[in-house]
PDBQT receptor file of N, H, CA, C and O in Angstrom, charges set to zero:
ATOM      1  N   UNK A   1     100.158  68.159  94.506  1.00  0.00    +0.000 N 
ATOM      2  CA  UNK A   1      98.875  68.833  94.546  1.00  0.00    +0.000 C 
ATOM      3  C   UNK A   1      97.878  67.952  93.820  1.00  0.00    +0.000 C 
ATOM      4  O   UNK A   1      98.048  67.624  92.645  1.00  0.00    +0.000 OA
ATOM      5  N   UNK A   2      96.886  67.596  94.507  1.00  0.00    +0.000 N 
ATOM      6  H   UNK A   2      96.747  67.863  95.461  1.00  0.00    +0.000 HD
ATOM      7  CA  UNK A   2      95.741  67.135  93.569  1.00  0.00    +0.000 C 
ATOM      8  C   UNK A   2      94.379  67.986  93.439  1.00  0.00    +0.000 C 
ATOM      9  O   UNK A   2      93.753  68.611  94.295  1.00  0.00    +0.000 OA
ATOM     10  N   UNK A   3      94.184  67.821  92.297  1.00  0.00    +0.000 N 
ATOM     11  H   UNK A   3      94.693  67.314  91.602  1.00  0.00    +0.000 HD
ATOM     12  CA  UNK A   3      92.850  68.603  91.363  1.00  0.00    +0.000 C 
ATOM     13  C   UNK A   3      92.304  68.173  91.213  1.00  0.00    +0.000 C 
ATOM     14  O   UNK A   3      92.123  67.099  91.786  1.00  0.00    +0.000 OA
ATOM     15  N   UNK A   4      91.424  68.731  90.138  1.00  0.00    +0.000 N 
ATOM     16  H   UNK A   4      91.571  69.604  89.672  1.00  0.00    +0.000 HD
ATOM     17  CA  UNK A   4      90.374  67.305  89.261  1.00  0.00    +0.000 C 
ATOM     18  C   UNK A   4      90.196  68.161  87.283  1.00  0.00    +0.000 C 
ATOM     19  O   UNK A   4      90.592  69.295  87.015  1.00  0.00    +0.000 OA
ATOM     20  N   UNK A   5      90.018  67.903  87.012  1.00  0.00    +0.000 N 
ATOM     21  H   UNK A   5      89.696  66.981  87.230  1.00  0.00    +0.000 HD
ATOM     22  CA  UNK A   5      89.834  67.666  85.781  1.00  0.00    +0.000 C 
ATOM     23  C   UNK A   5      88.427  67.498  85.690  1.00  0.00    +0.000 C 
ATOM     24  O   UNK A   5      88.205  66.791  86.672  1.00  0.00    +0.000 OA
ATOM     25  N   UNK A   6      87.439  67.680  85.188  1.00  0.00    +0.000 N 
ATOM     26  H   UNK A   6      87.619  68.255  84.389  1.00  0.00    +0.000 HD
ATOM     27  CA  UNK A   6      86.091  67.391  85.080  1.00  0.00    +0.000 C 
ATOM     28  C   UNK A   6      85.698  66.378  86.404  1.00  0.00    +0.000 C 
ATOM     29  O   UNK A   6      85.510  66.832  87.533  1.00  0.00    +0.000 OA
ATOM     30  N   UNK A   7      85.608  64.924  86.060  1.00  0.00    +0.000 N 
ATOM     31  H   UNK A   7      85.761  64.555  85.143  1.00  0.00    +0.000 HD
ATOM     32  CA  UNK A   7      85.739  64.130  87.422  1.00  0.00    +0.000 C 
ATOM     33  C   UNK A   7      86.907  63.325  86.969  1.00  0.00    +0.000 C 
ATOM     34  O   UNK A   7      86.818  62.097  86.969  1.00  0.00    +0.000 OA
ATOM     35  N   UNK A   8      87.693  63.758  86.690  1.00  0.00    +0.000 N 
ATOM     36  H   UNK A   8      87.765  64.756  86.690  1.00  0.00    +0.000 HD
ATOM     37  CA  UNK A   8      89.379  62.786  87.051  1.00  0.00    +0.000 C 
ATOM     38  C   UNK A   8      89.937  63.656  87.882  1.00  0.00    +0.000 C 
ATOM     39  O   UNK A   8      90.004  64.880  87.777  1.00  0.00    +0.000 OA
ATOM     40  N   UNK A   9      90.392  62.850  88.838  1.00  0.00    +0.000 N 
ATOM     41  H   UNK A   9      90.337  61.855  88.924  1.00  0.00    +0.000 HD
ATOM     42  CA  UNK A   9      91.562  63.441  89.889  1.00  0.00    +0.000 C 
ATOM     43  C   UNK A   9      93.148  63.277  88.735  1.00  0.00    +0.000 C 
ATOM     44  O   UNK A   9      93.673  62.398  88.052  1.00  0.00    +0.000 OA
ATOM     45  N   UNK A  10      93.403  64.749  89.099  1.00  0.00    +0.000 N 
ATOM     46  H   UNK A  10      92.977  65.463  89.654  1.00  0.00    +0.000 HD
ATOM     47  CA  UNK A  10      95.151  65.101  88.297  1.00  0.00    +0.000 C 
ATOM     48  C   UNK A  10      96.369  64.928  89.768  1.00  0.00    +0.000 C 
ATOM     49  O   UNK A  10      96.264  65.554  90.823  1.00  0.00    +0.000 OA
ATOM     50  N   UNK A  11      97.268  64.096  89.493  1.00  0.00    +0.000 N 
ATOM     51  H   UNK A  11      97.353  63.588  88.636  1.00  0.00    +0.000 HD
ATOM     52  CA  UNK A  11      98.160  64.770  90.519  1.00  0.00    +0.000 C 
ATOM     53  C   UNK A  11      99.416  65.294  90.039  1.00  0.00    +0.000 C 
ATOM     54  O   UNK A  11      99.972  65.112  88.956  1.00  0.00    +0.000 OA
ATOM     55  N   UNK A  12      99.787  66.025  91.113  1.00  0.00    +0.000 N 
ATOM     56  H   UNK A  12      99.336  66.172  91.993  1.00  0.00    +0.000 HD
ATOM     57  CA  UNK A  12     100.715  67.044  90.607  1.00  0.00    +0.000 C 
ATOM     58  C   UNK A  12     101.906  67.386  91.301  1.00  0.00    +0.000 C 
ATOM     59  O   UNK A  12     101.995  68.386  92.014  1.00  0.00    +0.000 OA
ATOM     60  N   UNK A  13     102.985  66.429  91.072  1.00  0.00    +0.000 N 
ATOM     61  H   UNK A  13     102.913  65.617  90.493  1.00  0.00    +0.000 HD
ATOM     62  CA  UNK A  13     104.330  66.845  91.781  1.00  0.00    +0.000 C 
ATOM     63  C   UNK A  13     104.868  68.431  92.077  1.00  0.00    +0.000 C 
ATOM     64  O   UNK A  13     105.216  69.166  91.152  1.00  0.00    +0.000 OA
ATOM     65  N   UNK A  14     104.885  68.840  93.468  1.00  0.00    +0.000 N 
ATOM     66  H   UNK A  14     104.602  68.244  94.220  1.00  0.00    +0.000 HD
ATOM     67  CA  UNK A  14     105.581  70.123  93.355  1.00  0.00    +0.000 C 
ATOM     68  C   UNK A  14     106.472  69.791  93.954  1.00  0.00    +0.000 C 
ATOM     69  O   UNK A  14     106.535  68.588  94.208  1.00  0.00    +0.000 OA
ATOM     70  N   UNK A  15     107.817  70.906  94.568  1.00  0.00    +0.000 N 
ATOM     71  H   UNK A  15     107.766  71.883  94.361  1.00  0.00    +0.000 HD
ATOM     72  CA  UNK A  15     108.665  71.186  95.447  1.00  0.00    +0.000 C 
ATOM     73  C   UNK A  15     108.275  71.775  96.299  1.00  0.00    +0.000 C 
ATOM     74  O   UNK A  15     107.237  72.409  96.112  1.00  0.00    +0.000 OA
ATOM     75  N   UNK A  16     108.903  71.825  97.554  1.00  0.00    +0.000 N 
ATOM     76  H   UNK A  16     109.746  71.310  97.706  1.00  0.00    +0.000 HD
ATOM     77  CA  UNK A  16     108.716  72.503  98.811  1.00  0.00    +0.000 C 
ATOM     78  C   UNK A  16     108.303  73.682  99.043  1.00  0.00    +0.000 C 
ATOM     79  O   UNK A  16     107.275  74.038  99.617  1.00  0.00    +0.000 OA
ATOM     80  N   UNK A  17     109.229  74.361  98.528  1.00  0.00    +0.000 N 
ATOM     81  H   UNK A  17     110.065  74.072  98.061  1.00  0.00    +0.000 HD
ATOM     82  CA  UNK A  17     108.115  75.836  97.924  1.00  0.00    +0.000 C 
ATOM     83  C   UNK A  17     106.927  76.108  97.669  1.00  0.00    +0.000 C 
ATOM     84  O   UNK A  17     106.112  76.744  98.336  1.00  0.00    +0.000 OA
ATOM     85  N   UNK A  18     106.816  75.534  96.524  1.00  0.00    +0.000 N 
ATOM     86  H   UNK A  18     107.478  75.017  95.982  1.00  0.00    +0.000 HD
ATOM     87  CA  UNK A  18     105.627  75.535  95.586  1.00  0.00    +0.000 C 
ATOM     88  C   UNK A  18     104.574  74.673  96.603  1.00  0.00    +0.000 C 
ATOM     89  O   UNK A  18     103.383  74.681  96.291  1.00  0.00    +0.000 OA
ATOM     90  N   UNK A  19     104.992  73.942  97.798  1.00  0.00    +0.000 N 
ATOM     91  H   UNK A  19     105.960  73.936  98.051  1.00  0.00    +0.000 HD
ATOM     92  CA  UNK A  19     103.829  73.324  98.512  1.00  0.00    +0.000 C 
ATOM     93  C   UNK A  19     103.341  74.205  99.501  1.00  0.00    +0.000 C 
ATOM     94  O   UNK A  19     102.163  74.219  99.861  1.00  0.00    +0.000 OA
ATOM     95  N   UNK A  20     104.577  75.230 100.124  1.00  0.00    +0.000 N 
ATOM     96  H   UNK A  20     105.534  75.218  99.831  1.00  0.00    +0.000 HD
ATOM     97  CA  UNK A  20     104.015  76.018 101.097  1.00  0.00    +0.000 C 
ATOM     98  C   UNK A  20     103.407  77.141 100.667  1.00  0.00    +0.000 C 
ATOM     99  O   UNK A  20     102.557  77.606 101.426  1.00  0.00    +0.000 OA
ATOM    100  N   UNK A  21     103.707  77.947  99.208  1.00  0.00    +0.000 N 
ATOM    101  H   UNK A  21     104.398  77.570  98.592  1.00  0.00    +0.000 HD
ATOM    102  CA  UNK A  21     103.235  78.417  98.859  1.00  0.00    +0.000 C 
ATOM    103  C   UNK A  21     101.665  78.584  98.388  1.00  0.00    +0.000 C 
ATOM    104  O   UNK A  21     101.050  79.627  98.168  1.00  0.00    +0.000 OA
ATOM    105  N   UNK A  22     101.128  76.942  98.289  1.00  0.00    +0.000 N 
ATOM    106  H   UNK A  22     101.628  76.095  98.468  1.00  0.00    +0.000 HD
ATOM    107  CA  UNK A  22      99.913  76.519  98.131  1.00  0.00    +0.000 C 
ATOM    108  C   UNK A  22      99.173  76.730  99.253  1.00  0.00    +0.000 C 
ATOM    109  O   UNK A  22      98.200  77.483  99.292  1.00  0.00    +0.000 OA
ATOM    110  N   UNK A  23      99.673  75.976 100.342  1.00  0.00    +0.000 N 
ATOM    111  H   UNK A  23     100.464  75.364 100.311  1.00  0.00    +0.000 HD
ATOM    112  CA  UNK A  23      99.300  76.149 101.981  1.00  0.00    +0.000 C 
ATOM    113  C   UNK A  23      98.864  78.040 102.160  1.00  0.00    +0.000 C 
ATOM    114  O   UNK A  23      97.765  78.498 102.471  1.00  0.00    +0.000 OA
ATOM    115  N   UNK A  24      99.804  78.609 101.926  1.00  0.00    +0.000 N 
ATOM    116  H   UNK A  24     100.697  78.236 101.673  1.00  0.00    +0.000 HD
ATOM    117  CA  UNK A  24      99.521  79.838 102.364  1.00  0.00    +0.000 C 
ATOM    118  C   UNK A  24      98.433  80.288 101.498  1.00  0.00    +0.000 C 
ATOM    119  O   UNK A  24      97.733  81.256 101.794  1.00  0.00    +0.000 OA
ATOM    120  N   UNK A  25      98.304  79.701 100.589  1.00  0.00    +0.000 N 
ATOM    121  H   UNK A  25      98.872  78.915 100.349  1.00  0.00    +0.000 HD
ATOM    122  CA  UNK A  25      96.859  80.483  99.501  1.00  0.00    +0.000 C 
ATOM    123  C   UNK A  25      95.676  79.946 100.139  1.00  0.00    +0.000 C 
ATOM    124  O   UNK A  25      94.671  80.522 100.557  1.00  0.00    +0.000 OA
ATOM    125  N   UNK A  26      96.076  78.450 100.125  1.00  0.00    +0.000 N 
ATOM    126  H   UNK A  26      96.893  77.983  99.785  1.00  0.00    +0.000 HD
ATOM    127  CA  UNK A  26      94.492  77.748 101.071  1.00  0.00    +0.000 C 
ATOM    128  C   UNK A  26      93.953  78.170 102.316  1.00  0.00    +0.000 C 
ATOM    129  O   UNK A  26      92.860  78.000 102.856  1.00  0.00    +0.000 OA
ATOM    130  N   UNK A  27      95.169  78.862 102.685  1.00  0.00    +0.000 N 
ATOM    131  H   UNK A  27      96.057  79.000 102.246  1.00  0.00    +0.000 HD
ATOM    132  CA  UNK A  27      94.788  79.331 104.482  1.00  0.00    +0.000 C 
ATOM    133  C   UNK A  27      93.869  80.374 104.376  1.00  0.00    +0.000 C 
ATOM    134  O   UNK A  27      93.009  80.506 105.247  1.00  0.00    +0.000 OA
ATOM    135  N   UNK A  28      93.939  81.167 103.380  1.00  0.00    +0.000 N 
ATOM    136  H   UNK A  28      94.637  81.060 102.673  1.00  0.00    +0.000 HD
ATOM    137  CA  UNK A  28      93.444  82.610 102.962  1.00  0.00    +0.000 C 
ATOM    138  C   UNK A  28      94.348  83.581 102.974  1.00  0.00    +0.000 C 
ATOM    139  O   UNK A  28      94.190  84.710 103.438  1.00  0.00    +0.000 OA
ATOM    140  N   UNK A  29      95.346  83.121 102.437  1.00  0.00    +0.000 N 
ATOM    141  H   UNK A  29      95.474  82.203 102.060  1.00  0.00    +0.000 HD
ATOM    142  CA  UNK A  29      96.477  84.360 102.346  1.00  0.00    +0.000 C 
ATOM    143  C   UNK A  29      96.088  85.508 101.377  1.00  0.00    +0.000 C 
ATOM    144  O   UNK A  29      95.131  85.121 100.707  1.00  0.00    +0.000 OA
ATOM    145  N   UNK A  30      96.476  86.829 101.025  1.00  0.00    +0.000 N 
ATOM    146  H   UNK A  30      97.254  87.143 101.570  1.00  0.00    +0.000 HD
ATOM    147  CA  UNK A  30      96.258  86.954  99.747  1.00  0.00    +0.000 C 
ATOM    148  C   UNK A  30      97.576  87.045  98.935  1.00  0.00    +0.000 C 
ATOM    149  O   UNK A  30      98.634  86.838  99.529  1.00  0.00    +0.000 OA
ATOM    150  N   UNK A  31      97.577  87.419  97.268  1.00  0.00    +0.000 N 
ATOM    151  H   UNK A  31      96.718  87.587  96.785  1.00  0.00    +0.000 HD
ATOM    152  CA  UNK A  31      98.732  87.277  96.789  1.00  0.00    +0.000 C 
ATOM    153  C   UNK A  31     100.071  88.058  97.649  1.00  0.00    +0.000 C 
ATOM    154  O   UNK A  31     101.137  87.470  97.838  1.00  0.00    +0.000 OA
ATOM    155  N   UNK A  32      99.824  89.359  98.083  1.00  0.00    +0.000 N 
ATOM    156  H   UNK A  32      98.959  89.836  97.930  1.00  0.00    +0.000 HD
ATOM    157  CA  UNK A  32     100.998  90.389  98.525  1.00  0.00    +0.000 C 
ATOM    158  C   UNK A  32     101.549  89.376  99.347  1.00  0.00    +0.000 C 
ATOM    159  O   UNK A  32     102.702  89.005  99.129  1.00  0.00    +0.000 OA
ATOM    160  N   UNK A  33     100.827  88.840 100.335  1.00  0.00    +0.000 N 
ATOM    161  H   UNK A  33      99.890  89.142 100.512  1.00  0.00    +0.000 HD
ATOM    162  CA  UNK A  33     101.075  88.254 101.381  1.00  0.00    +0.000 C 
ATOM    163  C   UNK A  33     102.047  86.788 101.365  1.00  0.00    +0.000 C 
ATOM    164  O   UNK A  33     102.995  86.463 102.080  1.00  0.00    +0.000 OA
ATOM    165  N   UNK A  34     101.371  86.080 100.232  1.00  0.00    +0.000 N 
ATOM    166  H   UNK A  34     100.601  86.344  99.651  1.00  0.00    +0.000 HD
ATOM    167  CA  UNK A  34     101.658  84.954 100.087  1.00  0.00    +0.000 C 
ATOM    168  C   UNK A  34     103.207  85.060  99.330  1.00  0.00    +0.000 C 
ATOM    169  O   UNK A  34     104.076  84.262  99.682  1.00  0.00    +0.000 OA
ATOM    170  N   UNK A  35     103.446  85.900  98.466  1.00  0.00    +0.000 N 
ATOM    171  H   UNK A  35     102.740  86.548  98.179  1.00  0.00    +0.000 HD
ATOM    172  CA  UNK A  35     104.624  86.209  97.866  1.00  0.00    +0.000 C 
ATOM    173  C   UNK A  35     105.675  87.345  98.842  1.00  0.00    +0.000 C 
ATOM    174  O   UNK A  35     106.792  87.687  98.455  1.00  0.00    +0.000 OA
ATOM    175  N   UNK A  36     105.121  87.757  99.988  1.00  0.00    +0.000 N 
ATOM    176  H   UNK A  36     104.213  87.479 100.302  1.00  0.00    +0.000 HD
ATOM    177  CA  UNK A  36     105.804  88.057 101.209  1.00  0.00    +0.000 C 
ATOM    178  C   UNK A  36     106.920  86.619 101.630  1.00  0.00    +0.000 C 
ATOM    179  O   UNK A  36     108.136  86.448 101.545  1.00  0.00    +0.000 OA
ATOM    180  N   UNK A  37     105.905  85.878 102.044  1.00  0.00    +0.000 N 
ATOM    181  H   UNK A  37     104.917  86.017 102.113  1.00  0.00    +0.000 HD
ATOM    182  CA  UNK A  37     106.449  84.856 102.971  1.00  0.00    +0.000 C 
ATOM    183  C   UNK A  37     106.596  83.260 102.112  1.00  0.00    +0.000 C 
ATOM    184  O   UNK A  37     106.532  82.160 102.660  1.00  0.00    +0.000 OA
ATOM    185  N   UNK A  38     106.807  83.529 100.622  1.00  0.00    +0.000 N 
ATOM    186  H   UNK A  38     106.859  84.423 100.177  1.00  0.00    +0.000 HD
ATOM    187  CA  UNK A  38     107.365  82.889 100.049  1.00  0.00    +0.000 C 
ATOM    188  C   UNK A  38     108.771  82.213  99.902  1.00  0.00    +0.000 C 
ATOM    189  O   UNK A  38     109.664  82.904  99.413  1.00  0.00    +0.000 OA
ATOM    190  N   UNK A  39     109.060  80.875 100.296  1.00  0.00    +0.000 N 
ATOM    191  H   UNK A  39     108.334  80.314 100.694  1.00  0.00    +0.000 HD
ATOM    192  CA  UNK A  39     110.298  80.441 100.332  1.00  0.00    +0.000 C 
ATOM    193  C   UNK A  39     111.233  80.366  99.161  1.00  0.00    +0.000 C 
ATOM    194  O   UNK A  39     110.763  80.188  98.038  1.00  0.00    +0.000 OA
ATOM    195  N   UNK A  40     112.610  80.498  99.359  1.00  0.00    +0.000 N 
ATOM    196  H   UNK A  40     112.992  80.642 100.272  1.00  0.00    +0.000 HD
ATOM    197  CA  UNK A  40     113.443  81.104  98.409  1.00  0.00    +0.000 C 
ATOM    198  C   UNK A  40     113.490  79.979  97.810  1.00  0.00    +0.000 C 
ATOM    199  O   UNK A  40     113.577  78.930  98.450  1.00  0.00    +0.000 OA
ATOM    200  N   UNK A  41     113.437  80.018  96.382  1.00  0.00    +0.000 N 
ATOM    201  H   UNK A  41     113.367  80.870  95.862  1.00  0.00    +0.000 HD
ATOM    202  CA  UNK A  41     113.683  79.155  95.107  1.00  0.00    +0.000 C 
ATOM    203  C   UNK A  41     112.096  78.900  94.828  1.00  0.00    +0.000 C 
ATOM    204  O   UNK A  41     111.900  78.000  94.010  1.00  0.00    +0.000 OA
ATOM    205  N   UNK A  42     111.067  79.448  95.290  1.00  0.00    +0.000 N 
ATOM    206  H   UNK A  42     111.226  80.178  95.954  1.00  0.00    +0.000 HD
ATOM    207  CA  UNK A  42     109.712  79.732  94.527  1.00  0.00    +0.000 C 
ATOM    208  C   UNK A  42     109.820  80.547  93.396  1.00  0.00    +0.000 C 
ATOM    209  O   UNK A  42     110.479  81.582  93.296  1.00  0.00    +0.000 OA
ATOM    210  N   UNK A  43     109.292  80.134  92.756  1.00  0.00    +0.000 N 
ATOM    211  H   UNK A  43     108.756  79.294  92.838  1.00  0.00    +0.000 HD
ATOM    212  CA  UNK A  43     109.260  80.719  91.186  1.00  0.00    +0.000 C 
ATOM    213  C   UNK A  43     107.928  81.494  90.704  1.00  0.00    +0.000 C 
ATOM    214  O   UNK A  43     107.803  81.245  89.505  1.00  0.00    +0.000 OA
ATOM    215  N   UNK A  44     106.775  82.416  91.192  1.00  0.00    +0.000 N 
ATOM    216  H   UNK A  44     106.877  82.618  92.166  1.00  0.00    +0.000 HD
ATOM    217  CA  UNK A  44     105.523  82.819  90.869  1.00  0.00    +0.000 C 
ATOM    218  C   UNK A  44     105.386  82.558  89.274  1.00  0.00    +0.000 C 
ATOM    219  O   UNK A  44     104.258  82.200  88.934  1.00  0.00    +0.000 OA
ATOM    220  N   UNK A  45     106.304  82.674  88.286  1.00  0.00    +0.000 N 
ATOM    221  H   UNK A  45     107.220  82.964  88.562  1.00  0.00    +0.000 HD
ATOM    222  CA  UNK A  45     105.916  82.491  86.809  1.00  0.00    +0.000 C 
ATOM    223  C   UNK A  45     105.765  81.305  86.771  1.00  0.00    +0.000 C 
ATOM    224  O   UNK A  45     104.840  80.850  86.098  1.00  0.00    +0.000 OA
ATOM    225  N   UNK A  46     106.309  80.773  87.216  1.00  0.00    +0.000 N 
ATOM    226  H   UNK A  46     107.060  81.142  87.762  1.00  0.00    +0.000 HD
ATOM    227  CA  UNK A  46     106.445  78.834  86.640  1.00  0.00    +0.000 C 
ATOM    228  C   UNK A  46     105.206  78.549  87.304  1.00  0.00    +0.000 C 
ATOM    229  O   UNK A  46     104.280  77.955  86.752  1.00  0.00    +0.000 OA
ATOM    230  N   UNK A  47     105.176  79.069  88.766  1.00  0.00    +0.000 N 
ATOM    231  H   UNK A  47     105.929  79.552  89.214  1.00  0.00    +0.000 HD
ATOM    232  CA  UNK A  47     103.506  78.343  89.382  1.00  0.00    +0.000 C 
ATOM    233  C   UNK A  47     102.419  78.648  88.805  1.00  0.00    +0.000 C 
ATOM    234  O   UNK A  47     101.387  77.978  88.789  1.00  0.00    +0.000 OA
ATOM    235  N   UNK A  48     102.672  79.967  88.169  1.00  0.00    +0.000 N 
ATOM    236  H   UNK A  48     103.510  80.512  88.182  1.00  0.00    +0.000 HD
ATOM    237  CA  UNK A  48     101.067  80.761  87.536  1.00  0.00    +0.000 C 
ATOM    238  C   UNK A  48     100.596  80.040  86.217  1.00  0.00    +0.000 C 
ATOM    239  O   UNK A  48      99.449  79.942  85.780  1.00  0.00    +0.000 OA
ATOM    240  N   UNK A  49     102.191  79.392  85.513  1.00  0.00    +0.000 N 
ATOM    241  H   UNK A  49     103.123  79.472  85.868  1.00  0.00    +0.000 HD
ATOM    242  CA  UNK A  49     101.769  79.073  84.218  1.00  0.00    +0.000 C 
ATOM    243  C   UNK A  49     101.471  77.425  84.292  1.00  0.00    +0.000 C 
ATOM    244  O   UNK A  49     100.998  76.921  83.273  1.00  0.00    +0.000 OA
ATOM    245  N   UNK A  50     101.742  76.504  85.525  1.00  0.00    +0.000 N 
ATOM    246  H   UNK A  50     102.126  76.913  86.353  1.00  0.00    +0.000 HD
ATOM    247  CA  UNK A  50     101.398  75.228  85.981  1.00  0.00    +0.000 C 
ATOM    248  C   UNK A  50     100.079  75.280  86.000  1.00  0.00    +0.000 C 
ATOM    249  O   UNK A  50      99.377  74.602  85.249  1.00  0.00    +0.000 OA
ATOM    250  N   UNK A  51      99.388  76.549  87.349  1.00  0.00    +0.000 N 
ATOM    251  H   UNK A  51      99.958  77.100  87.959  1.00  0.00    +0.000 HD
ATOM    252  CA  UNK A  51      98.405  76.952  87.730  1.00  0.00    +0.000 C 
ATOM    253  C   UNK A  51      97.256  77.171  86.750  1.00  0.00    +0.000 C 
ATOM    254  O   UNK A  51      96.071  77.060  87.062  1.00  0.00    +0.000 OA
ATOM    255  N   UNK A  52      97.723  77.500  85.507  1.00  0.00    +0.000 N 
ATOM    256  H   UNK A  52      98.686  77.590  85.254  1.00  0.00    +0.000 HD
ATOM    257  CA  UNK A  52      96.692  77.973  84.593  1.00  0.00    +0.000 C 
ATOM    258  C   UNK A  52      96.433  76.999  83.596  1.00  0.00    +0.000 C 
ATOM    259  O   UNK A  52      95.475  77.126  82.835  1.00  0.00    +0.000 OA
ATOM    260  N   UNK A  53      97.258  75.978  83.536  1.00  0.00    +0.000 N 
ATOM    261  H   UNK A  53      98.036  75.874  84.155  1.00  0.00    +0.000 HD
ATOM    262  CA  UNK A  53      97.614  74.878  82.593  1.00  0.00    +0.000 C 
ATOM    263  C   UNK A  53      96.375  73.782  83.317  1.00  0.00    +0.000 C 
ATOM    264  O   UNK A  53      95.631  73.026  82.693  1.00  0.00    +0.000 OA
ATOM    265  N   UNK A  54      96.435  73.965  84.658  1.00  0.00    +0.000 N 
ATOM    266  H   UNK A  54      97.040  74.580  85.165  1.00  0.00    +0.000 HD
ATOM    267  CA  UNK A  54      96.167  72.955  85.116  1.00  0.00    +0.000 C 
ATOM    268  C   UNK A  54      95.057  73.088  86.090  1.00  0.00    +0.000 C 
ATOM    269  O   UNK A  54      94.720  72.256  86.933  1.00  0.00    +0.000 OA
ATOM    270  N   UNK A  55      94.562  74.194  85.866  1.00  0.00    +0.000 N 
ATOM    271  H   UNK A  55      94.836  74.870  85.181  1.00  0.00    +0.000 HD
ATOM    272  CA  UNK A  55      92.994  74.687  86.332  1.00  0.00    +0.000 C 
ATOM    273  C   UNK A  55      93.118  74.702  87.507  1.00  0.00    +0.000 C 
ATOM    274  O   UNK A  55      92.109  74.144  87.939  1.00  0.00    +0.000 OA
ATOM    275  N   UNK A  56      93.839  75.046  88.451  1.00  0.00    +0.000 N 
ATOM    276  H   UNK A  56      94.658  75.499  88.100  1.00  0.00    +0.000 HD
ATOM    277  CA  UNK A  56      94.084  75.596  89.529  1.00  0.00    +0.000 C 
ATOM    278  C   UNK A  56      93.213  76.628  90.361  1.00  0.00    +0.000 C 
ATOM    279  O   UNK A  56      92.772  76.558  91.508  1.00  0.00    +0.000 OA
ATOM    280  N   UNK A  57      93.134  77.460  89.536  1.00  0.00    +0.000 N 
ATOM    281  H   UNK A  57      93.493  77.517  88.604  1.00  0.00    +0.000 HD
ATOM    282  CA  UNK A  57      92.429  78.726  89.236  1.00  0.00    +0.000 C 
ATOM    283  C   UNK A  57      91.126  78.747  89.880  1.00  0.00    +0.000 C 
ATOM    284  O   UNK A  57      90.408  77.909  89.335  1.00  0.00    +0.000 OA
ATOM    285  N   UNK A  58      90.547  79.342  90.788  1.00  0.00    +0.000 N 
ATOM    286  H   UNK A  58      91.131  80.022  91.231  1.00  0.00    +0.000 HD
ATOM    287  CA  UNK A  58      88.443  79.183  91.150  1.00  0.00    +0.000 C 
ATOM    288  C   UNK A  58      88.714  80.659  91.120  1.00  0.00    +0.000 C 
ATOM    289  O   UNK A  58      87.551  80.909  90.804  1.00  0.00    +0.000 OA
ATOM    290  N   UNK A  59      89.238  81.789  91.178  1.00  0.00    +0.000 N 
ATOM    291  H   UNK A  59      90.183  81.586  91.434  1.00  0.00    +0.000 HD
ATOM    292  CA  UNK A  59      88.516  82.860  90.989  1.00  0.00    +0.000 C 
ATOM    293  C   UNK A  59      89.544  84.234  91.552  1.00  0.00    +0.000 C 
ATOM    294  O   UNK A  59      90.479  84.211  92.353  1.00  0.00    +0.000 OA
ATOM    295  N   UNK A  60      88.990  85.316  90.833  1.00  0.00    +0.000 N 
ATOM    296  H   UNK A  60      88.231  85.335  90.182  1.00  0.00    +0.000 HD
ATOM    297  CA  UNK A  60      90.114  86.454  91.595  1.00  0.00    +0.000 C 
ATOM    298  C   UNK A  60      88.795  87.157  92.333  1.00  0.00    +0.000 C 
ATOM    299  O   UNK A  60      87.623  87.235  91.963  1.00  0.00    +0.000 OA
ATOM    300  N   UNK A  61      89.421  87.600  93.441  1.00  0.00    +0.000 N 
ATOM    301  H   UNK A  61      90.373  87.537  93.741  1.00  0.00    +0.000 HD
ATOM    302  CA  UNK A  61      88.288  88.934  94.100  1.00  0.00    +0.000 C 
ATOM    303  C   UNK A  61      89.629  90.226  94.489  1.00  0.00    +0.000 C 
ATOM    304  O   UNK A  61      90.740  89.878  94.891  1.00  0.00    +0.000 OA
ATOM    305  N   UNK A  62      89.361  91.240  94.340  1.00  0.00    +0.000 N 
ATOM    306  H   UNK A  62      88.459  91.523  94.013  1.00  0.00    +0.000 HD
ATOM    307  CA  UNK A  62      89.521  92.436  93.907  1.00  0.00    +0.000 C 
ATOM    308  C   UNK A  62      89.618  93.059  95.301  1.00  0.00    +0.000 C 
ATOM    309  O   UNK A  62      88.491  93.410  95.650  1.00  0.00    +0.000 OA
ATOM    310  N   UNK A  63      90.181  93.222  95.864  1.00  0.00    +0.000 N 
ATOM    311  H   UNK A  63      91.096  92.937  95.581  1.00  0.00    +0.000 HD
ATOM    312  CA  UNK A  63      91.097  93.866  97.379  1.00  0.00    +0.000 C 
ATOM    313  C   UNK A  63      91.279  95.368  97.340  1.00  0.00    +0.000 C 
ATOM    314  O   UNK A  63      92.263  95.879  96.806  1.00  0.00    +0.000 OA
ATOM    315  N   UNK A  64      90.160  96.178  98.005  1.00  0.00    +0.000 N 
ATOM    316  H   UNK A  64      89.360  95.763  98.438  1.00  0.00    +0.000 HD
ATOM    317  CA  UNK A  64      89.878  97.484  98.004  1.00  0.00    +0.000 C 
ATOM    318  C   UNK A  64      90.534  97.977  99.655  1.00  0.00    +0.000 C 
ATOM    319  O   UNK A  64      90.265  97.481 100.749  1.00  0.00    +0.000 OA
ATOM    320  N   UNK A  65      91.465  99.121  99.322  1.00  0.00    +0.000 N 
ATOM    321  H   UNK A  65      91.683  99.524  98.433  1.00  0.00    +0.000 HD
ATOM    322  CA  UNK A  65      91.804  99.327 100.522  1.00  0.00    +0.000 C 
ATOM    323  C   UNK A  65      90.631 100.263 101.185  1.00  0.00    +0.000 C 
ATOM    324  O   UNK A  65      90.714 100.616 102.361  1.00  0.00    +0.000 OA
TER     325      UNK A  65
């Protein structure tokens, strides 16, 4: 995965999982969804705490049924 850091590009080794799992967020998945069709040996704690480490993060919006 690559990021940025202010203006440095970060890169970021994942596993297979953790890549499709990305894919499905970029597509516009939302979380239910994305952790639906999550491949086995994805880990959501380990990604959230990579994710947050590593500014991943642009924003939550709030899903009203």
């Amino acid at each position: 995965i690559v990021s940025r850091r202010g203006w440095k590009g970060v890169v970021t080794r994942v596993d297979a999982a953790t890549a499709a799992w990305t894919r499905e967020l970029l597509a516009g998945a939302d979380l239910a969804q994305a952790l639906q069709r999550a491949q086995p040996g994805f880990d959501f704690g380990t990604w959230l705490a990579i994710a947050l480490r590593n500014d991943w993060l642009k924003g939550i919006r709030v899903l009203r049924d």
